[in-house]
N, C-alpha and C positions, 0 to 999 in steps of 0.2 A: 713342446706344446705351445708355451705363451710366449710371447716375444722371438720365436722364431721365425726366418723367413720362411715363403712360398718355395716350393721347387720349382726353378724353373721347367716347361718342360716344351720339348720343341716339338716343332710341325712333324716332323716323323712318326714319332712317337705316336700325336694326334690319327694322323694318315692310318698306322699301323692298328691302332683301335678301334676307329672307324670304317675301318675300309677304307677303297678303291674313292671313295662317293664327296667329292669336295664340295657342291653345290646342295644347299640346304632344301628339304621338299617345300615349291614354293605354291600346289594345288592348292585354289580357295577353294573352302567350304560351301555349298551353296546355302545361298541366304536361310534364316532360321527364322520363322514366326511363332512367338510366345503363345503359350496354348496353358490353361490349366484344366485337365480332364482325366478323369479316372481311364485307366487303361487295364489291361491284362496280358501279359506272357505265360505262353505255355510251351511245351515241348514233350517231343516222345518220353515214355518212361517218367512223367515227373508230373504232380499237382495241380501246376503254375500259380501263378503269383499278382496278386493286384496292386496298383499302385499308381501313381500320378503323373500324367504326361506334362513334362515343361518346356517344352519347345518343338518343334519338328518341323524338318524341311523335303525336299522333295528326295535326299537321298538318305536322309537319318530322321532319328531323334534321340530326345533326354528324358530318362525315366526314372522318380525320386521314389524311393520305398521307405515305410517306417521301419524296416531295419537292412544289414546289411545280405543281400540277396546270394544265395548260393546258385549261378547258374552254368549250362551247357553255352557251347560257343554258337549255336545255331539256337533260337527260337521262333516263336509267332507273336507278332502283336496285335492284339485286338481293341480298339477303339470305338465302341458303339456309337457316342454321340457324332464322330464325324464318319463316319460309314469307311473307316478303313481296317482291313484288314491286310498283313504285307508279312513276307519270311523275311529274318533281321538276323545279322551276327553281329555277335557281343563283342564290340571292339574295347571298352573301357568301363571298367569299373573302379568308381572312388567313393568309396562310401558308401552312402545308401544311392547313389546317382547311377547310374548304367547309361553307356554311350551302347545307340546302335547304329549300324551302317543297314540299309535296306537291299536285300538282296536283287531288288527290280524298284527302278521307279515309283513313286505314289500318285 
């Protein structure tokens, strides 16, 4: 454990974990404008849930909840103060923060 070395370990190895796929995804993001505004996600079969939008771009956004969100991979998000409404899948959840990806354009 202490005072031991690292394993070496070689590019093969690497290759054989990873896959085929040598080149790192290098798609940027499209730009993110900071927003603080209550939002809502809903979805079939479920309650939905309110909570605070902190950023969002033309293909995503970020949404902060007072606790950690139990959600479906597809929802809606509803934004009243800026008049959007858009279908989202749930790419990332860390915390109380949820990453979405928007399934069309905003």
């Amino acid at each position: 454990m202490f005072g031991k070395k690292k394993p070496k370990i070689s590019k093969d190895r690497y290759k054989l974990a990873l896959g085929d796929k040598e080149e790192p995804d290098t798609r940027a993001r499209a730009p993110r404008e900071s927003a603080w505004a209550t939002c809502r996600l809903t979805w079939s079969g479920g309650p939905g849930d309110q909570g605070v939008l902190l950023d969002i771009s033309q293909t995503g956004a970020r949404v902060r909840f007072n606790h950690r969100p139990g959600l479906p991979q597809f929802v809606r998000l509803d934004i009243n103060t800026m008049s959007v409404s858009v279908d989202a899948e749930v790419v990332r959840v860390d915390g109380v923060d949820v990453g979405l990806r928007f399934l069309e354009p905003v």
